[in-house]
Each structure stands twice: as C-alpha cells, then as structure tokens.
KETI-676044 format. One record per residue (C-alpha): y, z, x; residue number from 1; residue in one letter. Coordinates in steps of 0.05 Angstrom, whole numbers, always signed. Each point is the difference from the previous one (the first is absolute). Layout:
BEGIN
{v = Y w = Z u = X zapa = NUM rodo = a}
...
END
This chain:
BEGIN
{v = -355 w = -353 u = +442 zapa = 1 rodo = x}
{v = +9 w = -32 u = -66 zapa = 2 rodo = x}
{v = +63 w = -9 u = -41 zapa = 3 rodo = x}
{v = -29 w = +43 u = -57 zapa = 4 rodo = x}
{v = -4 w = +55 u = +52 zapa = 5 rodo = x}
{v = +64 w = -18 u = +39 zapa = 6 rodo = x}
{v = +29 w = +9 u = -76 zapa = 7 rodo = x}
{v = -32 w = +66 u = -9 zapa = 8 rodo = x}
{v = +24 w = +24 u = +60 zapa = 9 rodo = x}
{v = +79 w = -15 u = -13 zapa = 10 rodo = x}
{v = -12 w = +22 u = -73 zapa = 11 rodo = x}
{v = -37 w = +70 u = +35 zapa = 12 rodo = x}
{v = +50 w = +10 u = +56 zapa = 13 rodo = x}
{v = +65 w = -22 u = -37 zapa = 14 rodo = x}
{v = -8 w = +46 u = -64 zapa = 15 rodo = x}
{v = -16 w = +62 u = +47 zapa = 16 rodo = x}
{v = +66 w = -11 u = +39 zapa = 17 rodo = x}
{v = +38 w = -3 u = -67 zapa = 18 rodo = x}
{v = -34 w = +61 u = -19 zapa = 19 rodo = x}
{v = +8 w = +36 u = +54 zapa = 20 rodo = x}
{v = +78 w = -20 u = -4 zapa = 21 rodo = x}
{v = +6 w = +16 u = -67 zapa = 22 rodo = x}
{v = -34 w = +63 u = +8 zapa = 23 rodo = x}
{v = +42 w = +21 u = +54 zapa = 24 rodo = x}
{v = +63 w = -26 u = -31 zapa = 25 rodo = x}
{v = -16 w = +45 u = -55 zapa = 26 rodo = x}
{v = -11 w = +62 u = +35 zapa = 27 rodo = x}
{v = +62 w = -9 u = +36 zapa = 28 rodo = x}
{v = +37 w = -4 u = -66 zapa = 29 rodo = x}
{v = -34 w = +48 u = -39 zapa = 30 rodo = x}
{v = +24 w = +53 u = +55 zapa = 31 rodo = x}
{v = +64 w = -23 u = +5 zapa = 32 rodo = x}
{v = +8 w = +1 u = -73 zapa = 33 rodo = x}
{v = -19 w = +77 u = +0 zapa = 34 rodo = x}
{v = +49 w = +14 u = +59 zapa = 35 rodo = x}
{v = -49 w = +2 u = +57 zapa = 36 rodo = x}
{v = +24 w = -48 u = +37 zapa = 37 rodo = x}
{v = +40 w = -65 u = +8 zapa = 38 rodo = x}
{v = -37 w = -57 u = +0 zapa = 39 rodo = x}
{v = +16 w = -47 u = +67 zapa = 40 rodo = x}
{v = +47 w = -55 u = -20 zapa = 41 rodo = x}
{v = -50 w = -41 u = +46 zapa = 42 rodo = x}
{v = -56 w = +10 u = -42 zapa = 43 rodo = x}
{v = +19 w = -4 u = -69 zapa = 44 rodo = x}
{v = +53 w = -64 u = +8 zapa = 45 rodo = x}
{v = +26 w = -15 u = -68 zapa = 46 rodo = x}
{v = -35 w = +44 u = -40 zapa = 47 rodo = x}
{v = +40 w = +59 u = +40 zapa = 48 rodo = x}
{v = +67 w = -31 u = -25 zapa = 49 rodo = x}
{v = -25 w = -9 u = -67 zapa = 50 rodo = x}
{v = -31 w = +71 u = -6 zapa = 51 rodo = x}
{v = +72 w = +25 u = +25 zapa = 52 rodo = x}
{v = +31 w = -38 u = -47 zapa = 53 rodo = x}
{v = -43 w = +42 u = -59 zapa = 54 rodo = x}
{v = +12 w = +59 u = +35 zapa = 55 rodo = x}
{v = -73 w = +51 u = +5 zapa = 56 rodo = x}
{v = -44 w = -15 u = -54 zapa = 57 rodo = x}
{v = -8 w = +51 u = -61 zapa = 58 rodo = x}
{v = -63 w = +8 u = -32 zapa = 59 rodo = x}
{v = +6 w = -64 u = -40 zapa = 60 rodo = x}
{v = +5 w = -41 u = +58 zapa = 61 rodo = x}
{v = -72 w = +34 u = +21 zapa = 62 rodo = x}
{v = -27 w = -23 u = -68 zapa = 63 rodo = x}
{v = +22 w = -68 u = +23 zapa = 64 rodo = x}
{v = -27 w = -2 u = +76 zapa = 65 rodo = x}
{v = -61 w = +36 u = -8 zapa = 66 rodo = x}
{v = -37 w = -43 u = -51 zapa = 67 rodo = x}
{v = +30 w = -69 u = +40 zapa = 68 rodo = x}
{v = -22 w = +31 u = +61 zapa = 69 rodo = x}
{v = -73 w = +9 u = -25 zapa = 70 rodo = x}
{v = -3 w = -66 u = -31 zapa = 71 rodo = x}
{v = +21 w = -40 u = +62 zapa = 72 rodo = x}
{v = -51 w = +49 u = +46 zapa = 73 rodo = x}
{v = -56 w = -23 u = -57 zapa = 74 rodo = x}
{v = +15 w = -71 u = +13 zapa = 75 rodo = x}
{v = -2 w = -1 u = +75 zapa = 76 rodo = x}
{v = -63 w = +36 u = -11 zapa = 77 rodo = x}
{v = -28 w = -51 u = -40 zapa = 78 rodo = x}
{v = +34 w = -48 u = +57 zapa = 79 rodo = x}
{v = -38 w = +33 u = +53 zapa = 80 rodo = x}
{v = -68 w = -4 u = -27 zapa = 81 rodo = x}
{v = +7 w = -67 u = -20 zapa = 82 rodo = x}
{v = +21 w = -24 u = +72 zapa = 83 rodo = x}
{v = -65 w = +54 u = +17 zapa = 84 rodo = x}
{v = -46 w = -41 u = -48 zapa = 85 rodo = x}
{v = +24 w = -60 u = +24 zapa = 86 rodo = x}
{v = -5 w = +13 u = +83 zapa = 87 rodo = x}
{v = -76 w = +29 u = -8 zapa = 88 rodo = x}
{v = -36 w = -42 u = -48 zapa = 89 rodo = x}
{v = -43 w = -49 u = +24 zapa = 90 rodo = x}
{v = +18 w = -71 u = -8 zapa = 91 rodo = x}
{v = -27 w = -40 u = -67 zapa = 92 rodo = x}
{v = -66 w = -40 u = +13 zapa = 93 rodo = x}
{v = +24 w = -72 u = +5 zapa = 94 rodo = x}
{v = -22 w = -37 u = -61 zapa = 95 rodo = x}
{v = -49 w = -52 u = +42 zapa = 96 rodo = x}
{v = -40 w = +59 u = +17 zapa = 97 rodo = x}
{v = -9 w = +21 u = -67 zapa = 98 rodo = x}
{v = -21 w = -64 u = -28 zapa = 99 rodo = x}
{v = -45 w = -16 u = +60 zapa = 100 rodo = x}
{v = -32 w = +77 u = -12 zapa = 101 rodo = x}
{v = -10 w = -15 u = -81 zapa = 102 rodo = x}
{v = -28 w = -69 u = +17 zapa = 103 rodo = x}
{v = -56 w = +30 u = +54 zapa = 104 rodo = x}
{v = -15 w = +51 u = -73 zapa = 105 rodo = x}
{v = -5 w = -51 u = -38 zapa = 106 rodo = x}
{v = -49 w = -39 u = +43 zapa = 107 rodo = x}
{v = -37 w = +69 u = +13 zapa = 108 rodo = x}
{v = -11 w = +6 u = -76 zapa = 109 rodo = x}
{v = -15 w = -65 u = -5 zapa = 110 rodo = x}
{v = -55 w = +3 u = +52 zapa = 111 rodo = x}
{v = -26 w = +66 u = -28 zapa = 112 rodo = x}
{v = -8 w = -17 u = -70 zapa = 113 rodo = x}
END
C-alpha cells in the first residue's frame, strides 16, 4: 500500500471516530440538558464538569451548540471524503512514463506524416 493511501486511510478512519464521538457526546448532552437523563461522568470527562458548572442549557445555549455542532460534523465530512478520495484513487503515472508515451507520438507522427 502506498503512503498516499496509508494517509487516506488515517484521514478516513480518524475523522469517523471523532464523529462518531462527537455525535454521541452530543446526544448524551442534549438529553441531559432536557432532563432525560444524566450523562455518565465516564463519558463526557470534562465537558460534564463544565456543563455542571453552567447549570442545563436555556434556549440560548441551543443557538450556540447547534450551529458549532453542524459546522464541526461538515468538516469531518469533508475529512472523510478527503481520506476516501485519497485511499481509492489510483496512483499518478510516473513522469518517465509520460515522457517516454509522448516521445513514441511524436515519432508516430513523425513517421506518418
């Protein structure tokens, strides 16, 4: 396997963990937050103690969340079919190849005309 597609593949397989983290983490929240649940201290870490510090989040701490939350699941997104593009395209024609192909043209023309 190539680095390009060893690349791809950490890019592919890293930004779906995140995402799948972040997704989760924000589930977790969003029914705590509403009174649902409680959110296991083992899951959220930190953010649990800083959340309790705020105390449940009113509706302008929803206008906050929700529009971060969709721009960080765009950019993992994007981070995900990057690492995609990069693990299933072919490799580049090495340049030799190409010079050697537009040579044997040349000398077709050449030979033709």
């Amino acid at each position: 396997m190539q680095r390009d597609k060893i690349y791809g593949l950490i890019i592919f397989i890293g930004a779906a963990v995140i995402l799948a983290w972040y997704t989760l983490y924000a589930l977790v929240y969003a029914g705590w937050a509403h009174g649902n649940t409680t959110p296991p201290r083992e899951l959220t870490g930190f953010l649990y103690d800083f959340a309790t510090l705020w105390g449940v989040l009113s509706w302008w701490g929803w206008a906050v969340i929700l529009p971060l939350y969709i721009a960080a699941l765009l950019i993992l997104v994007i981070a995900m079919w990057i690492g995609w593009t990069m693990l299933t395209t072919p490799p580049p024609v090495p340049l030799e190849e190409l010079e050697e192909l537009s040579m044997e043209d040349e000398e077709e023309e050449e030979s033709s005309g």
